[in-house]
Steps between C-alpha positions, in 0.01 A plus 500: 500500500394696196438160256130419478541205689604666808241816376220221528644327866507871609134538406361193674710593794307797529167362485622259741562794723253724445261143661713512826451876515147480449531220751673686720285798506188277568670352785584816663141653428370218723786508755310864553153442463253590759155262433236780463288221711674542820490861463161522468371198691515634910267813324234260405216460820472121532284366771711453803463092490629505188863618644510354884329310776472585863799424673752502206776707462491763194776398208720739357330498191196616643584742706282861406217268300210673520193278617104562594350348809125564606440433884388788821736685667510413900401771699711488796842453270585839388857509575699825492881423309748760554794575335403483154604666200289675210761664276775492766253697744482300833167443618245214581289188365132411610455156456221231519386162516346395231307210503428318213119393463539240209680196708419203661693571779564866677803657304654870518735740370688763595439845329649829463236729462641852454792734626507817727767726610314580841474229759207725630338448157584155462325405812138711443530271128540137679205640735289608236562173342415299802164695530435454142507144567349433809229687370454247207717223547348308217611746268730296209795722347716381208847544535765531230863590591836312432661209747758650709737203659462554903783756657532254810426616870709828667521629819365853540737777511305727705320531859172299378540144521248438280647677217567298233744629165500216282194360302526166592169274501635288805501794710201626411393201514554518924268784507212370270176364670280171397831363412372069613611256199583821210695489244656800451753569182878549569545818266266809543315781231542775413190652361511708157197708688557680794244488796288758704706828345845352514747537247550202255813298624817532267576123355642529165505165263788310574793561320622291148820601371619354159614154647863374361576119418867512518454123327362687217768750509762243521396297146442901362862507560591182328323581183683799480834254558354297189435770265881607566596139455308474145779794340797370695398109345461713195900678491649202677359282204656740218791559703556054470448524125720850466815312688429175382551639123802651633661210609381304168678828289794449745486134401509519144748801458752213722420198279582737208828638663 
């Protein structure tokens, strides 16, 4: 192993190696790699055609985009929402129907407008806001929030019927007026402002933790198996040529003898 023949083999085996580890290490850095684009891309505001239509259902990979729409709030749709969390404080929603003043045909959305803990505060907001717009129901207000995937219908918990504790667009959708031939979108909104002295409505960016191709893990792993390989080909080579000498040594000490 010490001749320069085997000196030089032992060389090229570790350049040969030292490839597969480098290999290897790339492999692994992308089996972990978050792309900075999807971290960053639901905090971008897009206008809200660019992401869905009326009617659709919200993918995965869009859920918490943040989008602008431009349209009048309807006066007789501010809905109370109870059972709503701000920083694990129970409280409740006012939300509205927005709609949209830059289609061909009557569209809305659902929107979360701000939080209260008081029910007794949360109603005097959604009147204030129906005054507000029956006094000027003209009156255009742009809208930015992120897309929150509809919570689906519940039945209330207490003694008021009426009480709804999910935000779900189909059952606001029940109580909404000048509802002939809309479209209405599936998720809802929830504004980044809050409304008429309510406190702004906790909804984080969605969550992107460092993704893991096991794929790319797996052929990490196998350059690692190759780099081994390359010094074992290396000894197991030497070793052939060490016992083959032997065996010529052992053959000419016989035909001496």
């Amino acid at each position: 192993m010490l001749r320069p023949r085997w000196l030089g083999m032992l060389a090229l085996c570790l350049v040969v190696a030292g490839v597969f580890a480098w290999l290897g290490q790339w492999q692994l850095g992308r089996a972990l790699a978050t792309p900075a684009a999807e971290e960053t891309s639901s905090e971008s505001v897009v206008p809200i055609d660019d992401v869905i239509a009326p009617g659709e259902g919200l993918l995965d990979t869009d859920e918490g985009q943040r989008v602008e729409v431009t349209g009048t709030f309807v006066a007789d749709d501010f809905i109370v929402v109870s059972s709503r969390y701000n920083d694990d404080v129970e409280g409740y929603w006012i939300t509205a129907q927005l709609r949209r003043d830059d289609t061909a045909e009557p569209t809305s959305i659902a929107v979360a407008l701000g939080w209260t803990a008081d029910a007794a505060a949360a109603s005097a907001a959604a009147t204030a806001l129906e005054t507000q717009a029956d006094a000027d129901p003209d009156a255009t207000v742009t809208v930015t929030g992120r897309l929150i995937a509809d919570e689906g219908p519940s039945l209330p918990t207490g003694g008021d019927p009426l009480e709804l504790t999910t935000m779900s667009p189909v059952s606001l959708l029940g109580r909404w007026h000048d509802v002939d031939a809309l479209n209405v979108y599936r998720p809802y909104l929830v504004s980044d402002t809050a409304f008429a002295g309510l406190a702004q409505i906790d909804s984080p960016a969605p969550e992107s933790g460092t993704s893991v191709n096991w794929l790319n893990i797996f052929y990490a792993v196998e350059w690692a198996v190759f780099a081994g390989f390359a010094f074992y080909l290396w000894y197991r080579l030497a070793k052939d040529a060490w016992e083959k000498e032997l065996e010529e040594l052992a053959e000419g000490a016989d035909a001496a003898s």
